[in-house]
C-alpha positions as CSV (number, residue, x, y, z in Angstrom):
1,X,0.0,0.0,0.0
2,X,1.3,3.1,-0.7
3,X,1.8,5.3,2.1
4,X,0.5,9.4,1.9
5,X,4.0,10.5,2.7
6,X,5.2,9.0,-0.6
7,X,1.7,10.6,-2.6
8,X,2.9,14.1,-1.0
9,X,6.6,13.8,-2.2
10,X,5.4,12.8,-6.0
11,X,2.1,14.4,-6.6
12,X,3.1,18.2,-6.6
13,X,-0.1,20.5,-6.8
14,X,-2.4,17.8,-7.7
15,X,-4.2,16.3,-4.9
16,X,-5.2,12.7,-5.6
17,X,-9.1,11.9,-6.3
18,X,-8.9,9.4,-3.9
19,X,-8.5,12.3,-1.0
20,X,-11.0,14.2,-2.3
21,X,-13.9,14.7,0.3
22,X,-17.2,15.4,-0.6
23,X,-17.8,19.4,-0.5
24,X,-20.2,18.6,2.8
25,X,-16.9,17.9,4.6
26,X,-14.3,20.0,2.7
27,X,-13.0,22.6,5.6
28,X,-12.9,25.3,3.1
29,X,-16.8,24.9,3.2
30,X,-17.6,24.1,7.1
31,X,-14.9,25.6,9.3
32,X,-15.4,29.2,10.6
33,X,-12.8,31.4,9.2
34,X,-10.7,32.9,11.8
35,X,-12.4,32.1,15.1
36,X,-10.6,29.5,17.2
37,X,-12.5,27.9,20.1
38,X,-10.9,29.0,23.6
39,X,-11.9,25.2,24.7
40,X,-12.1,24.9,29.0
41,X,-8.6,25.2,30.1
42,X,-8.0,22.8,33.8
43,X,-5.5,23.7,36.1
44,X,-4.0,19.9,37.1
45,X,-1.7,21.7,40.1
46,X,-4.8,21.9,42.6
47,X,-4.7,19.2,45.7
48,X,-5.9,15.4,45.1
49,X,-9.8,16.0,45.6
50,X,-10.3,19.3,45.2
51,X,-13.8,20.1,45.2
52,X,-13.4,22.9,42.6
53,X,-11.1,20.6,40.0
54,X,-14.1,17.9,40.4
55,X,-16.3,20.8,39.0
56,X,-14.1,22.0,35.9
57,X,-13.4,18.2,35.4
58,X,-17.0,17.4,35.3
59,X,-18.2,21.0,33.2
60,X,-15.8,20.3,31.1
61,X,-16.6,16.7,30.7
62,X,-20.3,17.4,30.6
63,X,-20.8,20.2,28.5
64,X,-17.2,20.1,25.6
65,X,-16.0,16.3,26.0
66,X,-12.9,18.4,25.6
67,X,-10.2,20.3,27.7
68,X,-6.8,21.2,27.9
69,X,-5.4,20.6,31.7
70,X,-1.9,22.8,32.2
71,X,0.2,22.1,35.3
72,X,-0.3,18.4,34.8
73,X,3.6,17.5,36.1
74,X,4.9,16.3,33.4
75,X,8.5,17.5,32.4
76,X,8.5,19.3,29.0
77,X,11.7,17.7,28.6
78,X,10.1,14.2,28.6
79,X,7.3,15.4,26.2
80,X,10.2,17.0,23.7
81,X,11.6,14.0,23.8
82,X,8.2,11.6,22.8
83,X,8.0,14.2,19.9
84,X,11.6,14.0,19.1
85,X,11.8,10.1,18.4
86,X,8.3,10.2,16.6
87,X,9.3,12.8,13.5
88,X,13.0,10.9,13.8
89,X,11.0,7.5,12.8
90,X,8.9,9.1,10.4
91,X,11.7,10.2,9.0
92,X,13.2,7.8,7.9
93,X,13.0,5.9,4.6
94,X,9.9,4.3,3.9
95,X,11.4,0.9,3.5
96,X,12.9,1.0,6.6
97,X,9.3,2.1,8.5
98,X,7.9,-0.8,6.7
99,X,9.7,-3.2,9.1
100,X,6.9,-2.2,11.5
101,X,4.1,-2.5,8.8
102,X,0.8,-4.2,10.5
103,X,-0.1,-7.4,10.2
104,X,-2.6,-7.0,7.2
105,X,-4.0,-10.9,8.4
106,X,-4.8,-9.9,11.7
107,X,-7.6,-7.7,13.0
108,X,-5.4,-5.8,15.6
109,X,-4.3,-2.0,14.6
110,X,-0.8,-2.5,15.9
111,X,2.5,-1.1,13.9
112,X,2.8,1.4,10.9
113,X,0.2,2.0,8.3
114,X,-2.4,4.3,6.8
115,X,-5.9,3.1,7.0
116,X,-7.8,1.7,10.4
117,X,-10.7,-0.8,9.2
118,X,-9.3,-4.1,8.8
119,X,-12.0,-5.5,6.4
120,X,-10.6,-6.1,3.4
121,X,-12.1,-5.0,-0.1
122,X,-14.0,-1.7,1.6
123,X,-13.4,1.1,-0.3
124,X,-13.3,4.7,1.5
125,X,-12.1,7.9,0.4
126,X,-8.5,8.1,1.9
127,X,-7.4,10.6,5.2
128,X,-4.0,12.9,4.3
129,X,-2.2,10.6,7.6
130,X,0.0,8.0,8.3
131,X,0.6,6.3,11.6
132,X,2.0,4.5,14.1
133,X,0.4,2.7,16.9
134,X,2.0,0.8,19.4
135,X,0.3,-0.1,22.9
136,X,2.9,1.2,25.8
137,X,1.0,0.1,28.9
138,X,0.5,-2.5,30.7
139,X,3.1,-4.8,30.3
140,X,1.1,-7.7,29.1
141,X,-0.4,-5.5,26.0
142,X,3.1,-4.3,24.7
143,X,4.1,-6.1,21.8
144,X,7.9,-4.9,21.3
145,X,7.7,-6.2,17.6
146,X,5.9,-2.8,15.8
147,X,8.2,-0.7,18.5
148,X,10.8,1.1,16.4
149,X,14.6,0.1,17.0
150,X,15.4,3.4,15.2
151,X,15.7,6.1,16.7
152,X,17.4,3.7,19.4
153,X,16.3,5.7,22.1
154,X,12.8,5.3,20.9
155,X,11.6,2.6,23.9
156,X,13.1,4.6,26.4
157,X,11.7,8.3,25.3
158,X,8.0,6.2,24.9
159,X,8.3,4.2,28.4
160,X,9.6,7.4,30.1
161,X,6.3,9.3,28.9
162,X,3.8,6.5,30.2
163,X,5.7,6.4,33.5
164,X,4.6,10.1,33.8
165,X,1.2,9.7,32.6
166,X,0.1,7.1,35.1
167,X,-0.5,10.0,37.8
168,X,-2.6,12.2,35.2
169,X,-4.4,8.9,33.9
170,X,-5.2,8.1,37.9
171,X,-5.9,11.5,39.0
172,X,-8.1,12.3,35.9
173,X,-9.9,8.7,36.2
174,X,-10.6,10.1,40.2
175,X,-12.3,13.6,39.3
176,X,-14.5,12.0,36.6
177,X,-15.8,9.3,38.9
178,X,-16.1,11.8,42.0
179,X,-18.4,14.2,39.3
180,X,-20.7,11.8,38.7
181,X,-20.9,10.9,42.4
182,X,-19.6,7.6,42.6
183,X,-16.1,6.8,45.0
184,X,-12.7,8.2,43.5
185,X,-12.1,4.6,42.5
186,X,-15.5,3.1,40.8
187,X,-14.9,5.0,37.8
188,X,-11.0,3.4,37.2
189,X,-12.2,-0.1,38.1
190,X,-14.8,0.0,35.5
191,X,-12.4,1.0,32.7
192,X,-10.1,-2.0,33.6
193,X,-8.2,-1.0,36.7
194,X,-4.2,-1.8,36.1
195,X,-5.4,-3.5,33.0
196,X,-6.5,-0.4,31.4
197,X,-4.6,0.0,28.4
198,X,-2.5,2.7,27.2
199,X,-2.4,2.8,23.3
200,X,-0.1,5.3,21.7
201,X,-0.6,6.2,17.9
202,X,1.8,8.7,16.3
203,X,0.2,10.5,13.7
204,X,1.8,11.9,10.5
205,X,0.3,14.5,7.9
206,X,2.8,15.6,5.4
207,X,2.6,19.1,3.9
208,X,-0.9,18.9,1.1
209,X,-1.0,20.6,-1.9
210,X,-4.9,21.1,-1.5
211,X,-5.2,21.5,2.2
212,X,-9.0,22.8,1.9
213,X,-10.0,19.5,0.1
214,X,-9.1,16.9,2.1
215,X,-8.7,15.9,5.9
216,X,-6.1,14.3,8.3
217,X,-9.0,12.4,9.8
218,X,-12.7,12.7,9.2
219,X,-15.1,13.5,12.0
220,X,-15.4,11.0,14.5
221,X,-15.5,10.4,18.4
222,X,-12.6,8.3,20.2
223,X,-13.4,4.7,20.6
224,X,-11.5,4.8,23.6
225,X,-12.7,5.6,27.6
226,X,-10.2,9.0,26.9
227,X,-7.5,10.3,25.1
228,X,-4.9,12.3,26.3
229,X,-3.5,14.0,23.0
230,X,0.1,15.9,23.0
231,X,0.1,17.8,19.5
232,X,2.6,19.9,17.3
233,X,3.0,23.3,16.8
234,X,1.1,23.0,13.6
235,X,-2.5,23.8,13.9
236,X,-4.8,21.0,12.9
237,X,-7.6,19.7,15.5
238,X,-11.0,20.9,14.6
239,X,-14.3,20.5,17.1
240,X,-17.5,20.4,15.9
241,X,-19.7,22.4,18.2
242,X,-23.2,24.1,17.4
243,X,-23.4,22.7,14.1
244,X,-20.3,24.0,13.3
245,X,-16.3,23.3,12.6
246,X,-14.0,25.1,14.9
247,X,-10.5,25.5,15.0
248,X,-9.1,24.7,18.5
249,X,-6.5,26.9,19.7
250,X,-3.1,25.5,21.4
251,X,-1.9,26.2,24.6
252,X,1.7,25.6,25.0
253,X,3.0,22.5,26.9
254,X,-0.9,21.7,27.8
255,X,-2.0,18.3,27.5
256,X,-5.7,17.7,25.5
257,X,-8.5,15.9,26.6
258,X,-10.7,14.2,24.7
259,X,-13.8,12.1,26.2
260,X,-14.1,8.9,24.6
261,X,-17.6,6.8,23.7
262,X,-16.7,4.1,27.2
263,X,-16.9,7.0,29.2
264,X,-19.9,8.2,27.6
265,X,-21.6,5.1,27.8
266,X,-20.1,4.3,31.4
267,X,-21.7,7.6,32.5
268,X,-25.2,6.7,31.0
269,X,-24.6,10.5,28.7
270,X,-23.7,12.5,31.9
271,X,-20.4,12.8,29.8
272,X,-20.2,13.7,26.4
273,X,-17.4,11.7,23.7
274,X,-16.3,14.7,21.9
275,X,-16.8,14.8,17.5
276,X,-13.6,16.1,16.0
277,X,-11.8,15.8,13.2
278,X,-8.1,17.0,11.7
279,X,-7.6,19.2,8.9
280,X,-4.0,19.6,7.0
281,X,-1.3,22.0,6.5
282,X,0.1,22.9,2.7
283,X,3.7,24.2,3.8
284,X,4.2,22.6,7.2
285,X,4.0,18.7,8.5
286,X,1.3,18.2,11.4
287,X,2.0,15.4,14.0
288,X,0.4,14.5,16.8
289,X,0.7,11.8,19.9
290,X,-3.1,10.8,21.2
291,X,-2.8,8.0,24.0
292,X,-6.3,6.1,23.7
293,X,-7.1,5.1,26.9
294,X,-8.6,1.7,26.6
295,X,-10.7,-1.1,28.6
296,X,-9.1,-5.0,28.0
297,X,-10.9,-6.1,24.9
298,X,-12.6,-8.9,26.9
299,X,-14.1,-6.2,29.4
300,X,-17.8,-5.3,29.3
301,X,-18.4,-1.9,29.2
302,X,-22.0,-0.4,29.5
303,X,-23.4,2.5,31.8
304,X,-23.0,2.0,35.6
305,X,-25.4,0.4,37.8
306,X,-25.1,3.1,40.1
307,X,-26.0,6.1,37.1
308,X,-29.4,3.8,36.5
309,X,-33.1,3.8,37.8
310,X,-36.4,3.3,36.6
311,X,-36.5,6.9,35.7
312,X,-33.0,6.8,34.2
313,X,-32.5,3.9,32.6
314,X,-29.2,2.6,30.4
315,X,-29.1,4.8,27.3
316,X,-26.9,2.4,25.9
317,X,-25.4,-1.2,25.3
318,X,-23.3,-3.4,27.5
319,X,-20.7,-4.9,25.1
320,X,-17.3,-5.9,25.5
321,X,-14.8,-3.5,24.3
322,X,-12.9,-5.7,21.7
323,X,-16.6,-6.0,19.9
324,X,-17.5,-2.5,20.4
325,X,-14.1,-1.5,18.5
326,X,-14.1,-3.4,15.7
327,X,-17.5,-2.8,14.4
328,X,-16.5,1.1,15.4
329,X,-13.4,0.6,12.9
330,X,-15.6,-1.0,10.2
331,X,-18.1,1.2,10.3
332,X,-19.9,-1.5,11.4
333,X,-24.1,-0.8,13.8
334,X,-23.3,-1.4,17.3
């Protein structure tokens, strides 16, 4: 398969049919021109239990299904160094990244590729992105196979940044179960507990000759519980709020939230998955580092028995993650 970093090197001013959206999602027809959305900013510094960091965790939660949280304690030296050994393996030659290509019989999303559905012989107008995914936590879920072994610091910078993010992950995990009123902990142990699993994709969007044409990645929610996204300098994440496409505006060194469909449906709608979607650049390469936060795939996930009654019952289906995924990435009902 050919890879869109190899279409942008060889197609010059011509952007490929097969990238074309339909004018309905095209951003140069449905993103507001020059307003960015200040999305809720959370300051991560305040004290474990904080009453008023429950609150801007749960309006946030509740009413965007996406913030940015500053102050979260993780050295910018160890993010610089996550981005660092990410553009170093993109860029490097394609035959080399192919070594980590995924495993086009099997139905996991592991390694480095371009599409995400795994049925073969669907057809589906291509995103301007490559990737890499590889799962860096828990122990048992890393496969060290689609890890990079160049750069050859790669596994350190990557294990380095998921030792960090085990206290944000915790601590975020705790306001969001405290919001809804359960204990600090029901929330966590219904995502999975330890087994929760941290799955890291690294994605590339070269430089696109028709940048109002085509998108990174079409509008969607995250599969996952949440995602804790660490972007580029290069503008790029749209949200789609009021019936409309919104740039979001950076904050420097600020990690981005995103509320994923588990913690949606765990929260019987109290929470809202947030519908984004990534637009491209025509001088300068976006990249961007989301961390799906994701039950076991043998885990059942619907809303908690504590968020239901007779006068509120489950909005939605109890299914076990690994299900719910795949027919997610194959655009298959629920």
């Amino acid at each position: 398969m050919e890879r869109v970093q190899e279409v942008a090197s060889s197609c010059n001013q011509d952007l490929p049919p097969e990238f074309i959206r339909p004018e309905n999602e095209q951003p140069r027809f449905t993103t507001v021109p020059g307003q960015r959305l200040e999305v809720p900013v959370v300051d991560f510094g305040a004290p474990e239990g904080d009453n008023n960091l429950v609150k801007l965790v749960y309006d946030a939660s509740s009413q965007w299904g996406l913030f940015q949280i500053v102050n979260h304690g993780i050295p910018n030296d160890v993010i610089e160094n996550l981005q660092r050994v990410g553009r170093q393996f993109f860029d490097l030659a394609i035959e080399e990244k192919e070594g980590y290509a995924k495993d086009p019989s099997s139905k996991s999303i592991e390694g480095y590729g371009t599409k995400l559905n795994t049925i073969k012989g669907t057809h589906e107008i291509k995103g301007w992105v490559d990737h890499l995914f590889n799962k860096i936590w828990p122990p048992s879920a890393v496969d060290y196979r689609f890890w990079p072994r160049n750069p050859p610091d790669y596994r350190e910078a990557v294990e380095e940044y998921a030792k960090h993010l085990h206290e944000v992950v915790n601590k975020l995990l705790r306001c969001l179960s405290l919001g809804l009123g359960l204990a600090a902990d029901e929330l966590k142990a219904a995502v999975g507990g330890t087994e929760l699993v941290y799955n890291m994709k690294i994605n590339y969007y070269p430089p696109c000759p028709r940048p109002e044409l085509a998108l990174g990645v079409p509008a969607h929610s995250d599969l996952s519980a949440f995602t804790i996204l660490v972007p580029n300098e290069v503008q790029g994440l749209q949200v789609f709020r009021d019936d409309n496409w919104y740039d979001v505006g950076y904050i420097s060194n600020a990690l981005i939230i995103h509320i994923g469909d588990q913690i949606e449906i765990l929260s019987n709608g109290k929470y809202k998955a947030v519908v984004h979607r990534s637009i491209v650049n025509k001088e300068k390469t976006r990249m961007s580092w989301p961390v799906f936060m994701e039950p076991p795939p043998d885990l059942e996930v619907g809303p908690h028995p504590k968020l239901v009654s007779e006068d509120n019952p489950p909005k939605y289906k109890t299914k076990k993650f690994g299900d719910y995924a795949y027919c997610k990435l194959n655009k298959i009902p629920q």
